[in-house]
N, C-alpha and C positions, 0 to 999 in steps of 0.2 A: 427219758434219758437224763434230764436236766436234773429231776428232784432225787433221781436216783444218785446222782451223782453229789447232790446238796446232803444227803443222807449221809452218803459214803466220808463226807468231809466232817461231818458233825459226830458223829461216831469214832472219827479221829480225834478230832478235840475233846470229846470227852475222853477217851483212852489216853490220849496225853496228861490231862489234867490230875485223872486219877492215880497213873503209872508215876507220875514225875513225884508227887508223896513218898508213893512206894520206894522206890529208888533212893530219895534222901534219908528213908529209914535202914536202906538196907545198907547204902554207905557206911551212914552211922554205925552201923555194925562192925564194920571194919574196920572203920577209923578207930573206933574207941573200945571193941570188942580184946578180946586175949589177945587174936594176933592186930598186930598192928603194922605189919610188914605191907611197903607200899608196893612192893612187887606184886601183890596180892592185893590192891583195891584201886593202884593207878588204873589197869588194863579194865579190871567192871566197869567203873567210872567212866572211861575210854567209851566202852564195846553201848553201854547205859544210855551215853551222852549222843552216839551217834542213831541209834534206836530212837531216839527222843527226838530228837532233829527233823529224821526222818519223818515220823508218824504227827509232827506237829504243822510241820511246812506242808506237807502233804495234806493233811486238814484244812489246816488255812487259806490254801491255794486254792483248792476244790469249793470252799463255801462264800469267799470271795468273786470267784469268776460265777456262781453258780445261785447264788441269795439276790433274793429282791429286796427284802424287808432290812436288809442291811444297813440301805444307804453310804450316801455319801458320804459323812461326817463319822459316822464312826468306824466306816474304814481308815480313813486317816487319820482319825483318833487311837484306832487301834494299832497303825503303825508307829505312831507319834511314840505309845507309851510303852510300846515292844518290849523295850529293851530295860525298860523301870522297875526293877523287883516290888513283886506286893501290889502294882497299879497293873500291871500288864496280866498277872491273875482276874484282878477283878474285872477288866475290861474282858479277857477270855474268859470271865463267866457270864457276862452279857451278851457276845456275841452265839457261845454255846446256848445260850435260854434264846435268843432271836429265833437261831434255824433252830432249834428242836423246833420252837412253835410253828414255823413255818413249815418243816415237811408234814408236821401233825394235819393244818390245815390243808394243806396241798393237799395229802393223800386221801383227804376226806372227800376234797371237789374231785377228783381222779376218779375216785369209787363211785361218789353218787353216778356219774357222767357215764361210767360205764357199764352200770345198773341199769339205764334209762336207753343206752345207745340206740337199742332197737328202735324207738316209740319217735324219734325223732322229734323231740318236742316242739320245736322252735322253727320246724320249716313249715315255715307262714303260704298262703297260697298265692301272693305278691312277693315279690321283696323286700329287704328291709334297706330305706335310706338314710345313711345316719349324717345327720346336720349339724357342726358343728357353730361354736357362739364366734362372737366378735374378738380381732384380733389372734387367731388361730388361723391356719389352714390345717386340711385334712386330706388324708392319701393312703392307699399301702404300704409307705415308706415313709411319712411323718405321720403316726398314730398318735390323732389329740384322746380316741378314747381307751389309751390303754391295753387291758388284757377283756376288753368286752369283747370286741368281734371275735375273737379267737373261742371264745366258749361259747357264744352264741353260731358261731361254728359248728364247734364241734358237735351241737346241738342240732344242727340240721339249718339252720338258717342261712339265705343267699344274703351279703353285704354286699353294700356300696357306699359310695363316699360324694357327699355335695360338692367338694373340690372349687367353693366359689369362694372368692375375693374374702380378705380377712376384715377389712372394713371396707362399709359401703353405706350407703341407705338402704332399708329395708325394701322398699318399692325395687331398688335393682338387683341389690344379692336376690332378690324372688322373679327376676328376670331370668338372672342366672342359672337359678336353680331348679327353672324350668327347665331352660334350656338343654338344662344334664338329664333331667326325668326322660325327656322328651329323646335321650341318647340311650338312656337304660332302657327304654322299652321298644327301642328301634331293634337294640341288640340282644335284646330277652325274650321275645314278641310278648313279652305281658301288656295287660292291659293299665294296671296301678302300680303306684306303690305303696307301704307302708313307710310313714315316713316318723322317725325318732329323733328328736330336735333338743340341743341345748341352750341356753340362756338366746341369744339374740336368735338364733337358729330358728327357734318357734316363731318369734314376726314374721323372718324370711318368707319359712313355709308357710304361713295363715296368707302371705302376701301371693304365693302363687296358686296357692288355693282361691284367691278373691279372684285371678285371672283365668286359673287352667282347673276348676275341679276335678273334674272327669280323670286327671292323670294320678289321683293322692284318694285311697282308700281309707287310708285312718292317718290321725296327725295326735303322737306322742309327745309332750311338750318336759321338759324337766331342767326344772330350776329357772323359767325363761322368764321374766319381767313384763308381763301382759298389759300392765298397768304401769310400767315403768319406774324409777328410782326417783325420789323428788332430793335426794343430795346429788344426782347428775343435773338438775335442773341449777339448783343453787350454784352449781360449780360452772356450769355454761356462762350466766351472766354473769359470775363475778369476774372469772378471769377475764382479765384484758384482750379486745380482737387481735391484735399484735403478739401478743402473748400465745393464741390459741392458733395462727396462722403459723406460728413457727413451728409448734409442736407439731402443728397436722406436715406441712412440711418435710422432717426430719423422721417421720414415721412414713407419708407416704413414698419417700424417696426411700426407705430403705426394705418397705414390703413390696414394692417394686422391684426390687433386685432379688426377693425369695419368690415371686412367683407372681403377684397381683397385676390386675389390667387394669388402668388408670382409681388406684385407689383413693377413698374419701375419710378421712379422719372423722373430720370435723363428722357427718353427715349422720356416719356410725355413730359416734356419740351424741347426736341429738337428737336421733330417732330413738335413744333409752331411755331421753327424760320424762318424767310425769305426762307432760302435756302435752310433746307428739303423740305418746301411745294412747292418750284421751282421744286424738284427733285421729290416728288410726283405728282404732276399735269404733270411731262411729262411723266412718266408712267403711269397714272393711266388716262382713257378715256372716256367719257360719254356714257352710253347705248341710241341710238336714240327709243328706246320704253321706254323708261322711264322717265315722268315729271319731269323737275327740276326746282325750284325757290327757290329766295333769300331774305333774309332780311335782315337791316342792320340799325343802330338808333343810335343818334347822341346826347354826352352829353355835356351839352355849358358850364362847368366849374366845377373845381374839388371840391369846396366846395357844391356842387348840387347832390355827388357822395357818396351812403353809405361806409364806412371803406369796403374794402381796396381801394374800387375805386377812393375815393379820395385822397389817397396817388401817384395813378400812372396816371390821367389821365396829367397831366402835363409832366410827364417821356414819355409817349407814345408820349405827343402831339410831342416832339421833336425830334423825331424817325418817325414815322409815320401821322405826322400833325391831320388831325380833326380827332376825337374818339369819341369812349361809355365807356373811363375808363379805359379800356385793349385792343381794336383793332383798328387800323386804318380800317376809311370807307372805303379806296380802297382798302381790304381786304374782302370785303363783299360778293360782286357780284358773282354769281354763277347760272347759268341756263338760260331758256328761259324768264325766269319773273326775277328783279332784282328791289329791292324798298328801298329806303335810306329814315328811319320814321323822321321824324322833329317834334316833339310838338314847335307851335309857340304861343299858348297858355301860356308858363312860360318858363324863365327865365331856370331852371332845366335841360331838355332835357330828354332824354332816355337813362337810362346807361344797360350795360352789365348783371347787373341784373334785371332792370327794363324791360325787355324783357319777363322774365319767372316769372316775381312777387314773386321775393325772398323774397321780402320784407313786400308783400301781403300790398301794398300801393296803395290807391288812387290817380289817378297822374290828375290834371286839365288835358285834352287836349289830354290827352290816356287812352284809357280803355281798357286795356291789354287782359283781359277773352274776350272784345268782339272782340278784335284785329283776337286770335286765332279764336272764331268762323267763320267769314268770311273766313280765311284760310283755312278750315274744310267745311266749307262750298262752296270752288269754288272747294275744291279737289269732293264733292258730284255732281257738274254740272258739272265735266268733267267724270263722271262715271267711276272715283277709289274710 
């Protein structure tokens, strides 16, 4: 209904864009033709101008309520210049190029999906637990991943959500998120789950892996810092204790008011540097019954990087050489399967968010929803 409807809007703009030509030539006709009697081209003009109105508000309304790929910024850029002759064109020919492309892609993921609907790809013989990283929570009413679970849905896939603490230390968010497996299969009668883990998300779940294996069939890890960031290292001692007590302070006081039980800043943050995860990986040991792989995506320069990403992937790079914005790649790796993404398609790259479609952006060169289905999909051919 939604893309139908983004269609319906963009089909208007273009119709406007093209008619509104037509019209000033047919004026012209009038104005400057034999007759030139205004009795004869006020009322076109009139009858022209309301036709136009109509067919362009009606576009623009439709593709606004109705467009992902819009964004924020040049909705209100395109209000901004509405009204500026010659700028308000060229803004309404970017916005008309946006959703053309958009309902193109859309209706491609539509098709595939309903090609395949039968075959159920992705309904795994566990469920699938999706983990999300540090400083997030996750819910079916605050979606950190996006438009994944929804086509991993539609795909056949059971979802759920970790719903633990947004900072913590590793050893407890994996208390935690025990403690939820351990409700999903009260309430499921499964035996596992498959669990899909991002950036800190992956420690969590390696951490209740090292407690509860028996509950976690396979552990999908992406973009997650195995090996940790050594400019989080650098950034721990230098800042001042006073300095880092305040901030954990004014963060835990107010993730506490969205949802957290007694949250740890600091804890979270120094369970990512270097040398924690040194000292977690030599305690903490892989289950040989249990699937592991990795993922890991590569962003080629910090203006290509949504806020905050593009503030740090420069800091990172010089600490940890190539990144997604926040992690060095050679932090990646982790399991039997281990795959470093490249989009060589643009110029962009794949950052830290663009993993889980924070963004809920079309990327040339990755298609992120279908990224996850294959994922979901090979965990379905190895029978978890």
């Amino acid at each position: 209904m939604i893309l139908r409807l983004l269609k319906t809007g963009t089909i208007l703009l273009k119709v406007f864009f093209v008619s509104v030509f037509i019209d000033i030539a047919l004026l012209a006709v009038f104005f400057f033709g034999p007759t030139k009697s205004p009795a004869l081209w006020i009322p076109v003009a009139i009858i022209l101008g309301i036709i136009e109105f109509i067919i362009f508000w009606t576009g623009i309304i439709l593709t606004y309520m109705t467009s992902v790929q819009l964004g924020l910024k040049t909705r209100i850029w395109g209000a901004m210049v509405g009204w500026i002759p010659v700028i308000n064109l060229i803004m309404l020919v970017k916005i008309i190029r946006t959703c053309s492309k958009e309902v193109t892609f859309e209706t491609g993921v539509a098709e595939r999906d309903a090609k395949r609907k039968g075959e159920r790809v992705c309904h795994t013989k566990y469920p699938i637990l999706l983990v999300h990283g540090v400083f997030f929570r996750d819910s079916d009413h605050l979606n950190y991943w996006g438009r994944i679970p929804g086509e991993l849905e539609t795909n056949g896939a059971v979802i759920y959500y970790g719903e633990h603490n947004s900072a913590n230390s590793v050893r407890d968010s994996g208390k935690e998120l025990e403690a939820r497996i351990r409700q999903i299969l009260e309430e499921t009668g499964c035996e596992k789950v498959n669990i899909i883990a991002h950036s800190k998300g992956g420690l969590d779940s390696r951490a209740v892996i090292d407690t509860a294996p028996s509950l976690v069939a396979s552990l999908t890890t992406i973009n997650t810092p195995h090996r940790g960031c050594e400019f989080a290292d650098y950034f721990f001692n230098k800042i001042p204790e006073n300095q880092k007590q305040a901030i954990a302070k004014r963060y835990n006081t107010l993730a506490t008011k969205l949802g957290d039980v007694d949250p740890d800043f600091i804890a979270a943050v120094y369970d990512l540097t270097s040398s924690a995860c040194a000292k977690f990986n030599e305690e903490t040991k892989d289950d040989p019954n249990i699937f592991y792989q990795s993922y890991g995506s590569v962003l080629h320069k910090a203006r290509s990087g949504k806020f905050p990403l593009n503030l740090t992937y420069n800091l990172v790079k010089l600490f940890d050489g190539e990144n997604d914005g926040l992690v060095g790649t050679g932090s990646f790796p982790w399991g039997e399967s281990a795959m470093l993404l490249r989009n060589t398609k643009t110029k962009r790259g794949i950052s830290h968010g663009d993993v889980i479609d924070l963004n809920r952006e079309n990327i040339d060169g990755f298609d992120v929803r279908e990224f996850y289905v294959q994922i979901v999909k090979n965990l379905k051919e190895k029978g978890l």
